[in-house]
N, C-alpha and C positions, 0 to 999 in steps of 0.2 A: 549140093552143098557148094555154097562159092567160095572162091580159090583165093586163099591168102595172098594178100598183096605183098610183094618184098621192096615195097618205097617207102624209105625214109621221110619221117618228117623234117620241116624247116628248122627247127629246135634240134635236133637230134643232128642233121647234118653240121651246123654251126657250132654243137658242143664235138663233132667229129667222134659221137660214141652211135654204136647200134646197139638197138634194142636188146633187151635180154628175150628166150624165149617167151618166160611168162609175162612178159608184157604186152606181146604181141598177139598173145588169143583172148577172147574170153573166159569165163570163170566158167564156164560147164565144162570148157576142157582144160584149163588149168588142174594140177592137180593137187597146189595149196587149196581148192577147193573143195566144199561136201555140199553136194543140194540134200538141202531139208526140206520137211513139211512141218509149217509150224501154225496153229491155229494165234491169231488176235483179235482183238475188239475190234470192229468195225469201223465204229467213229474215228477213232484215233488213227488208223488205218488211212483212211480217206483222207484224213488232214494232213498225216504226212506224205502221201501222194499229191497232195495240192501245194505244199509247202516245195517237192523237190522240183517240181515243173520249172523249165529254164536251169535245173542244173545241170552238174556234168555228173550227178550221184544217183543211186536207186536205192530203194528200200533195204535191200540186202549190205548195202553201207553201213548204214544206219544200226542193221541189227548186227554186223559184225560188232562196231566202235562197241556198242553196248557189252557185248560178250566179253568183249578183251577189258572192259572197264571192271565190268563183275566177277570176272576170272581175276583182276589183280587183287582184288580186295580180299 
């Protein structure tokens, strides 16, 4: 497992704030986090993986936004 880096970013040094913890790992060990297994349609699937290419987002974005959209409603 590789080892957490403890450097700040250029943004981060300039606003003179550090990270919080959960900013600083990933979502599998975050623990606002839950991994699912979620089946979808494939096509749709594909396209929004071809849509996020060059983002800074992944699918599990996607299907939070949605959740918290459908949980307000």
């Amino acid at each position: 497992m590789p080892k957490k880096s403890n450097v700040m970013t250029a943004v981060q040094v300039a606003n003179g704030k550090k990270p919080d913890v959960a900013s600083t790992r990933g979502k599998r060990s975050n623990p606002k986090f839950r991994q699912v297994s979620i089946l979808v349609e494939r096509e749709p699937y594909d396209e929004l993986r071809r849509r996020l290419i060059g983002t800074n987002r992944d699918a599990s974005d996607i299907v939070n936004e949605l959740i918290k959209g459908w949980v307000k409603k």
